[in-house]
N, C-alpha and C positions, 0 to 999 in steps of 0.2 A: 746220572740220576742222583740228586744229592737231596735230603734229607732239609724238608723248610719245617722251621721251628717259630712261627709268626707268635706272637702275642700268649707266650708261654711261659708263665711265671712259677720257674723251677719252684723257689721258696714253698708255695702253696702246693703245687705238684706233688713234691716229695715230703712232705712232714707228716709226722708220723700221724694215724686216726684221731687219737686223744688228744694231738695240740691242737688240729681243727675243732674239734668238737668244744673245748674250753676255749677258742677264739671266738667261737659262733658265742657261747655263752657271754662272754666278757662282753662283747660287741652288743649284746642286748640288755646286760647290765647299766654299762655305758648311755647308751639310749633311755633306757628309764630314769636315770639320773639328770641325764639332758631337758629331759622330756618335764621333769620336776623343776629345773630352773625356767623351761620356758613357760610353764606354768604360774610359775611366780612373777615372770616378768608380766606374764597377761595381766596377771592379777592389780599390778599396778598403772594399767589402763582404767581402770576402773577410779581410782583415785584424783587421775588426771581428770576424767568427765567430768566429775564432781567437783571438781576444783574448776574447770573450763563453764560447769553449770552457775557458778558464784559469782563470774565476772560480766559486766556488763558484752552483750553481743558485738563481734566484732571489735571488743577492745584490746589493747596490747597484749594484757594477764590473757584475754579468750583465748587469744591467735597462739601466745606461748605455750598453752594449756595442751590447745587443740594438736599442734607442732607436736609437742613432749606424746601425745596418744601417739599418732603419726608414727614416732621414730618407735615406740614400743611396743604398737604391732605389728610393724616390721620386721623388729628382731624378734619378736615370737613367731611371723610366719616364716623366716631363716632356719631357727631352730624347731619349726613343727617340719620342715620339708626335711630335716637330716634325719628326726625320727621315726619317719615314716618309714625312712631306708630300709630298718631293723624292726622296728614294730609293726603289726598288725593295725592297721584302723581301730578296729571295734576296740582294740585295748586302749590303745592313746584314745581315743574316746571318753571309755570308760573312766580312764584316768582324769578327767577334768573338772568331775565335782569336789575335787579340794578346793577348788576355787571359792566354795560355798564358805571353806574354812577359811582363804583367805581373805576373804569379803568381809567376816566379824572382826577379823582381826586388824586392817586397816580402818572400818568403821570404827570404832574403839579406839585405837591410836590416834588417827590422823582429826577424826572429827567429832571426839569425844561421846560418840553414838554409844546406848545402853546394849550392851547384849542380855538378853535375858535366857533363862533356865532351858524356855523349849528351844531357842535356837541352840545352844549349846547341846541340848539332846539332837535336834536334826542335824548338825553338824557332824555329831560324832555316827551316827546313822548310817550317813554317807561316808563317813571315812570305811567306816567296817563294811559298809557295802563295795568299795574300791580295794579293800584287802582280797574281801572275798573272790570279787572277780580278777583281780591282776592272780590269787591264787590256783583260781580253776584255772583261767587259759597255762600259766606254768605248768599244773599237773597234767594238762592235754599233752600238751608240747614233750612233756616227759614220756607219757605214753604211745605218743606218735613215734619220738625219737627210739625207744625200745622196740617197737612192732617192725621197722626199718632194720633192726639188726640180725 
C-alpha cells in the first residue's frame, strides 16, 4: 500500500500563509497592470478605424488599416483572456472607460481633433469613477479576506 502523490505541487503546499496570500495579491497586481496595457492597445483600434475610414474601400491603405485593427484586437482579446484568470468581470469591465481618456488623446495627436473643456471634465469623471470602483471592489476583497480568517 504505497502513498500516490499525483499532481502535488509541494512549492504551494508548504509555503508559509503570508507568501500565498502576497502571491494572490501580486498576481492581481500583475493583472491590472496587464489589464492597462491591454487597454491601451484596444485603444489604438480605434485609430486604425479611422485611418481605415480615410482610405478609399477596399483599397491597399483600407485592407492594411483593416489587417493593423485585425492583429490589435487580437492581442487585446490574448490579453483580456489572462486577465480574466485573476480579475473579476465587473472589474475588468469597469476598468475600460479609460478608453474615454484614450480616445482624446489620440484624437488630438493623431488627428489634430480639438478637445475641449467638458470633455476634458467627462473624462476626468470617468477616471475618478474607475478609481472609485477598482477601490470598492479592493476594500470588499479586503473585508472578505479578514472575515475568512
Amino acid at each position: 500500500m504505497g502513498i500516490v502523490m499525483q499532481n502535488m505541487n509541494f512549492d504551494d503546499h508548504w509555503e508559509p500563509m503570508e507568501k500565498k496570500d502576497s502571491g494572490k495579491k501580486n498576481s492581481k497586481v500583475r493583472a491590472f497592470f496587464l489589464l492597462q496595457i491591454g487597454l491601451l492597445i484596444f485603444s489604438f483600434g480605434g485609430i486604425c478605424s479611422k485611418m481605415a475610414g480615410k482610405q478609399e474601400f477596399l483599397s491597399l491603405g483600407f485592407i492594411l488599416f483593416m489587417g493593423l485593427l485585425v492583429a490589435v484586437l487580437g492581442t487585446y482579446a490574448l490579453i483580456w483572456q489572462q486577465v480574466l484568470k485573476e480579475l473579476p468581470l465587473i472589474v475588468a469591465y469597469g476598468c475600460k472607460g479609460i478608453i474615454v481618456f484614450y480616445g482624446l488623446l489620440w484624437g488630438a495627436l493623431f488627428f489634430g481633433e480639438q478637445i475641449k473643456p467638458n470633455m476634458i471634465i467627462g473624462a476626468v469623471i470617468v477616471l475618478i469613477g474607475i478609481i472609485f470602483f477598482v477601490k470598492g471592489d479592493a476594500e470588499e476583497e479586503s473585508r472578505e479576506e479578514e472575515s475568512h480568517e
